[in-house]
Structures are given as structure tokens and as C-alpha cells.
N, C-alpha and C positions, 0 to 999 in steps of 0.2 A: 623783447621776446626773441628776436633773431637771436643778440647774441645767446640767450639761453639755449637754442638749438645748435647751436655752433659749440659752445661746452660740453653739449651730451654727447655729440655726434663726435667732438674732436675725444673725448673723454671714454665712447666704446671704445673711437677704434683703436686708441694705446690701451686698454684692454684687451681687443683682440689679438693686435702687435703682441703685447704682455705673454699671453693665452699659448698663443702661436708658437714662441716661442719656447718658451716653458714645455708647451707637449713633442715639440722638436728635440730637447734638449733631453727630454723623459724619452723618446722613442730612440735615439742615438744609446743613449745610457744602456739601454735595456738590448739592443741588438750587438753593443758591443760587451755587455756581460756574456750573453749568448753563445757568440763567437768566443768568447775565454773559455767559458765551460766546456764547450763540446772540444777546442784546443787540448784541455786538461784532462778531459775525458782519452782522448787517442794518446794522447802522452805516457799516459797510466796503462794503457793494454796493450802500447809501444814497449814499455819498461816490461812490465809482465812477460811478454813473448822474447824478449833481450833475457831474463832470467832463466825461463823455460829453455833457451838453446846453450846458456852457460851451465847448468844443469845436466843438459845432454850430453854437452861436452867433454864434464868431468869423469862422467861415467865410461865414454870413451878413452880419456883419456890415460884413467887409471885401468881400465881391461887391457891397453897397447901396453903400458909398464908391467904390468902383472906378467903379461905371455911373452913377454921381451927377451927372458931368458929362461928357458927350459929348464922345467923339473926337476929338481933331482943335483942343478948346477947351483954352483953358491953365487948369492947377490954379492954384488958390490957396495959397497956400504953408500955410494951416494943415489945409488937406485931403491936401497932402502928404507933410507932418507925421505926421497920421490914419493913411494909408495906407500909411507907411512902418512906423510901429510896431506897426502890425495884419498886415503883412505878415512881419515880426520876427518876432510871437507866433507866427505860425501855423504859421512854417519851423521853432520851437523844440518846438513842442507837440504838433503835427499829426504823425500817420502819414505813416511816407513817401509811402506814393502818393499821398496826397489834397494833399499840401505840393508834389509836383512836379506836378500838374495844377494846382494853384492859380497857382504860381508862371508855367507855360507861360500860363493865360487872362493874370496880370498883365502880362505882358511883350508880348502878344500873337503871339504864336510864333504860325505858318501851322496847328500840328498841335494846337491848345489845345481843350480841350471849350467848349461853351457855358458862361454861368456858374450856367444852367439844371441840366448837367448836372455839374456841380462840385459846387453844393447837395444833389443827389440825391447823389453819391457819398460824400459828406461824413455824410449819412443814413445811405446804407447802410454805409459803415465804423465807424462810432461808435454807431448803435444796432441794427446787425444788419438794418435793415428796406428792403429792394429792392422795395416796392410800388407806389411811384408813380414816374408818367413825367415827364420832361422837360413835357410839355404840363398837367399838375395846379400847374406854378408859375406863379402869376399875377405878369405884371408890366405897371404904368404907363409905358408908354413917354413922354419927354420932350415929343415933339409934340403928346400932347393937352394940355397947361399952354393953348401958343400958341393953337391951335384951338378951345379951351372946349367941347371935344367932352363928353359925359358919361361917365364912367367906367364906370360901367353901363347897357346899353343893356337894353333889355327887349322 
């Protein structure tokens, strides 16, 4: 009879050993999914916001090409080039609104926003934020080069 108490008793407790470890093994598992998930999760709204300022950029970018040489003056075929393929990008990438006002400033349509206000839209579409005006973008106009005006007046 001892030893049969000595079997059960030795025989729970490598069952609860067993047990023990098993829900150790399960609660490990499960917190380290956990932990991947929510990694994967900030990864994905990392990427997103990385695409959202590549996006803002292009639009920047192509409005500094575009005003690079005044009006009326002939491109250079490799600024052409530039403008043509930043123009590409931006019809492929771009939200539709921000790609047909983009497109209206490029062609110069009579109804085109400034590229002041292209920039801001391009803001506010891609990262939510409508805070600054048309008059918060500073820009070098071409005539001060010729006039050696100072950029900053004080």
C-alpha cells in the first residue's frame, strides 16, 4: 500500500512537472507572438509614413524642377528629361486630386493652383495636416540671382 502511495504521488507530481511546463511553454509562445505582432504592426505604419514623406517629396520635388527656369525660357533637354519622369511618378503614385492639380499647375491651365498651393495640398493629403497657408512657403524668386539682392533682409 505504501508503495502504491508513492506511485500516485510520484506519478502527479511528473504530471504537474508535465503541466507546468507545458503552460510555461504555451504562455512563452503566446507572449512572444504578441510581441511579433505588435513589432509588425509599427513596422507597417513605419512603412506607411516613410511612403507618405516620399510622396511629399516628389511633389516638392517636381514644383522646384518645374520653377527652375522661368517661363517663357527653353528647357534643357536633360531638365526635360527630370520633369517628364517626376511627372510620370507623381500621375502613378499620387492621389488623384493632388495628381490633377499637379498636372493643371504643369500644363499651365488658366484654373491651376499656385505651386504654393499644390505643396500645401500635397501636405495636407499625405500627412493629414492643413495648418499652414500658402504664405508660410518661402520662395527665392529668380531676379534676386541678377540683382544680388540679399535673401534675407533684416
Amino acid at each position: 500500500m505504501f508503495e502504491t502511495i508513492l506511485v500516485v504521488l510520484g506519478s502527479g507530481s511528473v504530471s504537474a512537472v508535465v503541466i507546468v511546463l507545458l503552460a510555461r511553454t504555451w504562455v512563452e509562445t503566446r507572449i512572444k507572438a504578441s510581441i511579433e505582432h505588435e513589432y509588425q504592426k509599427q513596422f507597417a505604419l513605419f512603412q506607411l509614413e516613410l511612403e507618405r514623406k516620399q510622396k511629399v517629396a516628389l511633389v516638392a520635388e517636381l514644383i522646384a524642377e518645374f520653377i527652375k527656369v522661368p517661363q517663357g525660357e527653353t528647357l534643357p533637354r536633360e531638365q526635360r528629361h527630370a520633369l517628364n519622369k517626376l511627372s510620370f511618378q507623381a500621375t502613378l503614385w499620387l492621389p488623384r486630386e493632388l495628381a490633377v492639380e499637379l498636372s493643371k499647375r504643369l500644363q499651365n491651365k488658366p484654373d491651376a493652383k499656385s505651386p504654393f498651393e499644390i505643396i500645401l495640398l500635397a501636405r495636407k493629403l499625405l500627412t493629414d495636416d492643413a495648418t499652414l497657408a500658402p504664405e508660410h512657403v518661402t520662395f527665392w524668386r529668380p531676379d534676386l540671382e541678377k540683382r544680388g539682392d540679399p535673401v534675407i533682409v533684416r
